[in-house]
C-alpha positions in Angstrom: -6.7 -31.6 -14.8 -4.7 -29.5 -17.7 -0.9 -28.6 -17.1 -1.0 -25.8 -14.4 2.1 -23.7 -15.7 2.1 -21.4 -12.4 2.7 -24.9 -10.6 6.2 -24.3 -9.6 5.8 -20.6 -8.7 3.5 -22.0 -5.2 4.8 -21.8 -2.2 2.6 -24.2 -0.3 4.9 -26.4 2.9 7.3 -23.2 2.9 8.4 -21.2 6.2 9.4 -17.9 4.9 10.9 -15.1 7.3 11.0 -11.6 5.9 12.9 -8.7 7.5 11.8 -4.7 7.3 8.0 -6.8 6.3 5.7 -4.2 8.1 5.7 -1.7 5.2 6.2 -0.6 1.5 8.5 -3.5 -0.4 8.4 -5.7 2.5 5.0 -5.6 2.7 4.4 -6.7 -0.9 7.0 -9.5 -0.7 5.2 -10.8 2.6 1.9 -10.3 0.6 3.2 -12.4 -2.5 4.9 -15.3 -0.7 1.5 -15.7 1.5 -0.9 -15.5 -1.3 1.4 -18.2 -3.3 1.1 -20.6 0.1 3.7 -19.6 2.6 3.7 -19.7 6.5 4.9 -16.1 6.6 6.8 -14.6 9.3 7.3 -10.7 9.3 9.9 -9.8 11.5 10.6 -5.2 11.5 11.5 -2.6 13.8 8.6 -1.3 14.4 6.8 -5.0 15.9 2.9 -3.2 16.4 3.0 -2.5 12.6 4.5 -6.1 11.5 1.4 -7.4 13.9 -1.0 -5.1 12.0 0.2 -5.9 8.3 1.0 -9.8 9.0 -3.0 -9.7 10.5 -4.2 -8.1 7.4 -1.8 -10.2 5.0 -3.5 -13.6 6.4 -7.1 -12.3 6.2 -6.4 -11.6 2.5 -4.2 -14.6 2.0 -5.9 -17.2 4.4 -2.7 -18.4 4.9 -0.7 -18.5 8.6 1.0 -14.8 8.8 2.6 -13.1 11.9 4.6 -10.8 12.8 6.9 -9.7 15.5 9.7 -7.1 16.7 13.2 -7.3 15.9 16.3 -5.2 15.6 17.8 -6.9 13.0 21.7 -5.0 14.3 20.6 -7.0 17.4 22.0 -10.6 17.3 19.5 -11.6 20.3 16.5 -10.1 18.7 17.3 -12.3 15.2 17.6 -15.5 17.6 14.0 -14.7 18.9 13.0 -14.3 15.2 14.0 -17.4 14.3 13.0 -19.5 18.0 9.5 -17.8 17.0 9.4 -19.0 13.6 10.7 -22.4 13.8 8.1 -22.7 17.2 5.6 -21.8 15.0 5.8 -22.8 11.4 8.1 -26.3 12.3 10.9 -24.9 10.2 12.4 -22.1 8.0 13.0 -22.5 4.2 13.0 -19.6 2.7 14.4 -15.9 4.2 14.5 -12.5 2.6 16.7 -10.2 3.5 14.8 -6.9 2.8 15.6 -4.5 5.7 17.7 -1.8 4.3 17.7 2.1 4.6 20.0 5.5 4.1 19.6 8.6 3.7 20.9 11.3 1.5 24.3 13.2 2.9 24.0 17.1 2.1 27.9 17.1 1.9 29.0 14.0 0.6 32.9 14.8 1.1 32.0 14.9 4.6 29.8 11.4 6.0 31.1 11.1 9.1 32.7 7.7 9.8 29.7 6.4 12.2 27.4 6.8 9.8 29.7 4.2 7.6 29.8 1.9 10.2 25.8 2.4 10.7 25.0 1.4 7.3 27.4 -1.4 6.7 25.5 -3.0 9.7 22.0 -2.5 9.2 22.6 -3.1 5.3 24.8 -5.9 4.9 25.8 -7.5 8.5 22.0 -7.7 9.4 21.7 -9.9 6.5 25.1 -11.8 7.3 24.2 -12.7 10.8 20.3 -13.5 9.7 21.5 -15.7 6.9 23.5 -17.7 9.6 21.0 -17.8 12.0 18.6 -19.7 9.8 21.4 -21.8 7.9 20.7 -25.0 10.2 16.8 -25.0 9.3 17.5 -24.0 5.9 19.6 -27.1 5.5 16.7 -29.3 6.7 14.1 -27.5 4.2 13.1 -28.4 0.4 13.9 -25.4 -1.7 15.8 -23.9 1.0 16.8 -19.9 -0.5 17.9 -17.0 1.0 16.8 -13.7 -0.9 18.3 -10.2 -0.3 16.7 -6.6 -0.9 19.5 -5.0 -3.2 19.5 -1.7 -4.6 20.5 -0.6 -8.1 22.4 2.1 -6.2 25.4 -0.6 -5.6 25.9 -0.9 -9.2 26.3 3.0 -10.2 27.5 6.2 -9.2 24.8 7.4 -6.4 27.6 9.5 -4.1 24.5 11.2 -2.7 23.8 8.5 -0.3 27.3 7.3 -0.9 26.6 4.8 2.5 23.9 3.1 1.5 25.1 2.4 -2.1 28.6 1.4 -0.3 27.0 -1.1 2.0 25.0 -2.5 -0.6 27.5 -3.3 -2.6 29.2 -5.0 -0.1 26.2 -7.2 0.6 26.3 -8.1 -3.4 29.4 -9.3 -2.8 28.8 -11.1 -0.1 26.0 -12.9 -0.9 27.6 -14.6 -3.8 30.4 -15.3 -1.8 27.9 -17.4 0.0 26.2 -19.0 -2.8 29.3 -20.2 -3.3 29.9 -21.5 0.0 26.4 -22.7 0.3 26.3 -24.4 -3.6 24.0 -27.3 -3.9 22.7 -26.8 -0.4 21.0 -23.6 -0.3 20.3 -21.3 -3.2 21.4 -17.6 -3.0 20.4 -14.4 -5.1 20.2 -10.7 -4.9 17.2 -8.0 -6.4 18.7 -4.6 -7.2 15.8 -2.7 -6.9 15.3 0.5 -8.8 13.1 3.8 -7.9 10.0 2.2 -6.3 7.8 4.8 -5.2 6.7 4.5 -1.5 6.5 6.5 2.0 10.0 5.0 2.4 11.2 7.7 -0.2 9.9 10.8 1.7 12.0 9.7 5.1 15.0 8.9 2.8 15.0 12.7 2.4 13.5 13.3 -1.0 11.6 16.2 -1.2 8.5 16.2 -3.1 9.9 18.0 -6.2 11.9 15.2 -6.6 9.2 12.6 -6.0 7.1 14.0 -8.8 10.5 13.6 -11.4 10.7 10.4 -10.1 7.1 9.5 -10.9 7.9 10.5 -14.9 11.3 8.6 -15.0 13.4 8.3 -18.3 13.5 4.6 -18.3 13.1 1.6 -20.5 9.4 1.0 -19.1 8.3 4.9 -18.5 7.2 4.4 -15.3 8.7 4.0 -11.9 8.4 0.4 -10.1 5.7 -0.8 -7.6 6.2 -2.6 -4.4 4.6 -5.5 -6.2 6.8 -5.7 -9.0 9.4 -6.6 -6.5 7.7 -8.9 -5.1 7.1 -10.9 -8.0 10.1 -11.0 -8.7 10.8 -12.5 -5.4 8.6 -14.6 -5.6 10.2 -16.5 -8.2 13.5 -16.4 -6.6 12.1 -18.1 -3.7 10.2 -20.7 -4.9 10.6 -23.7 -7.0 10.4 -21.8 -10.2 13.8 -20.8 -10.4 15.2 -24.1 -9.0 18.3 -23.6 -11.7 19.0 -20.1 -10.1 21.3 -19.5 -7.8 24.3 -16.6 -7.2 22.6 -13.8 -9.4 22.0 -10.6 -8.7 18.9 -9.3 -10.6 18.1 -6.1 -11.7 14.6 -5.1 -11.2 14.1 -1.1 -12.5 12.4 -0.5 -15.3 15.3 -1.6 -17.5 17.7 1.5 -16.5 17.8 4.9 -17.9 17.3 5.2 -22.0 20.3 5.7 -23.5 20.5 8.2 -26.4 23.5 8.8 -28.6 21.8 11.9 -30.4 19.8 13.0 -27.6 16.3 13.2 -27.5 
């Protein structure tokens, strides 16, 4: 047989667990990481949904897919995740952190404090106490990773939804922190993810005026990103492909805005 050059991109004998799964960018990652060979476990909010997309992910896939309920700001709910998975699959190896959400503020000199506190634990302690939760299995696994949903917001001015962009910067931080801690045992990296258009977008708050600019953006690519586009991405991060990559954060937006020093 020739040299297979996608070899090291399968996921084949992984256990992968993927928070905020059910929908839009989660979706796609769970989509990718089954199609490449992954036990897949979807783990969202809303648990009917993560049933329903998990169900249609492994009749596509033919690959074991599930999904189940969990408030990932509830530590009980990520022990069941992870009892469930490791029940089912025999072990975890691979988890991405991809819940994440927040709004716009209308007033951003005035985000009340809760809603601070509300972000920095759905976008960055989540992923903290997840990450933690699955450390022992991880630490059993062959190319054990742990993968986090960024957001491009963390790395420039956005003080429209100043406590999202906050709290995802913090999770940058954070996670590299534990690459560090976690160096030549499990390997740790970060997607900033740029505009991607999806139903996610409209509950964020953006009306549809601003969904059609965003469709045309002024980017290196000319268009805005897919949920897939993300995924591959991820899908390289997690599997043995990027075996030499570890405490990155990686921008994934169409290459940023164009810069001009004339104009256009």
């Amino acid at each position: 047989m020739g040299y297979d050059a996608l070899a090291d991109f399968r996921m084949d004998g992984h256990q992968a667990v993927i928070t905020g799964g059910a929908q839009n960018i989660g979706a796609g990652i769970a989509r990718a990481l089954s199609g490449a060979g992954a036990k897949v476990m979807i783990a969202d909010l809303n648990g009917d949904l993560a049933a329903d997309t998990a169900a249609a992910i492994a009749a596509e896939t033919g690959n074991d897919c599930r999904g189940m309920a969990c408030d990932v700001t509830d530590k009980a709910a990520i022990d069941a995740v992870v009892g469930a998975t490791v029940a089912a699959f025999g072990g975890i190896s691979t988890l991405v952190n991809n819940v994440g959400w927040g709004g716009r503020h209308e007033d951003p000199t005035a985000i009340p404090e809760e809603d601070f506190i509300a972000s920095y634990k759905l976008n960055t302690i989540s992923a903290y106490r997840m990450s933690m939760a699955c450390l022992p299995h991880l630490l059993k696994a062959e190319n054990p990773t742990i993968t986090n949903s960024g957001s491009f917001s963390s790395a420039v001015p956005a003080y429209d939804i100043l406590a999202y962009g906050t709290a995802k910067a913090a999770l940058n931080q954070m996670m590299v922190s534990i690459a560090h801690m976690l160096a030549q045992k499990v390997r740790v990296n970060s997607v900033l993810i740029g505009t991607v258009m999806t139903e996610g977008y409209g509950a964020a708050g953006i009306d549809p005026a601003m969904q059609e600019r965003l469709m045309h953006p002024d980017n290196l690519t000319g268009r805005p990103g897919r949920a897939e586009d993300v995924a591959n991405a991820m899908l390289w991060l997690c599997s043995p492909a990027s075996g030499w990559v570890s405490g990155q954060t990686i921008n994934v937006h169409g290459g940023g805005s164009v810069v001009r020093l004339f104009g256009k």
